[in-house]
N, C-alpha and C positions, 0 to 999 in steps of 0.2 A: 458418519463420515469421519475417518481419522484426521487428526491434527495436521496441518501441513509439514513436513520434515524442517529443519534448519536448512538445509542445503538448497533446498528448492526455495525456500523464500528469501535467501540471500540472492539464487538468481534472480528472482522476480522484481527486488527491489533496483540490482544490476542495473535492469533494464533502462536501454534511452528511450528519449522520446523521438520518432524518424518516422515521415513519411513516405522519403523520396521525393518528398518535392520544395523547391526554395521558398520559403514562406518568407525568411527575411530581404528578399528579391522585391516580395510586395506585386507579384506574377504569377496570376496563376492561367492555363489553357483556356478555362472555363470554369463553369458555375460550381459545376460537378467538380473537381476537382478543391474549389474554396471550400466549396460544403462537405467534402469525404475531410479535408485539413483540420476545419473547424470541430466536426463530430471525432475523430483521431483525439485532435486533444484536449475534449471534454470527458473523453474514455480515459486519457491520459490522468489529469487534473484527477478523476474518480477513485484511479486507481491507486495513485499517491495518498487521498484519502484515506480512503481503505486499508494501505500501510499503517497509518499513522494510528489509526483507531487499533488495529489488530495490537501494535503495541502499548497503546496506553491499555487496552485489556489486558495482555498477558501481563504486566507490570502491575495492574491493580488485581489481578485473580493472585499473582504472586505475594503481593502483601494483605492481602484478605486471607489466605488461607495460613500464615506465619500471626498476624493476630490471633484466627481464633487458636493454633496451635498453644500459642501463647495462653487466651482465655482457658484452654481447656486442659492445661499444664502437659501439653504437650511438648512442650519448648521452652527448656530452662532460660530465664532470663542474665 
């Protein structure tokens, strides 16, 4: 699978969190509606994870690979 583009994950990061419905109303229809809010924004919450991780990897794949250039006198000091 190729690498996600920059552009596409600038949108992704974009993104709000919305479900259409007022949660800070502290109102909801029904049960089903709490519970589609709730599971929203634990997908939510996951997803911001998942950001966060994606870039502490590319940041540590980027200075792992500048070490061993480094170790392997790839990269003048």
């Amino acid at each position: 699978m190729p690498e996600m583009s920059e552009t596409r994950f600038a949108e992704i990061k974009a993104m709000k969190f919305t479900t259409g419905l007022n949660a800070f109303a502290g109102h909801f229809e029904t049960d089903v509606e709490r519970e589609h809010y709730v599971l929203a924004a634990q997908c939510w919450n996951a997803m911001q994870e998942l950001i966060r991780d994606r870039e502490h990897l590319v940041k540590a794949q980027a200075d792992t690979a500048e070490e061993l250039a480094t170790w392997t006198g790839s990269l003048a000091t």
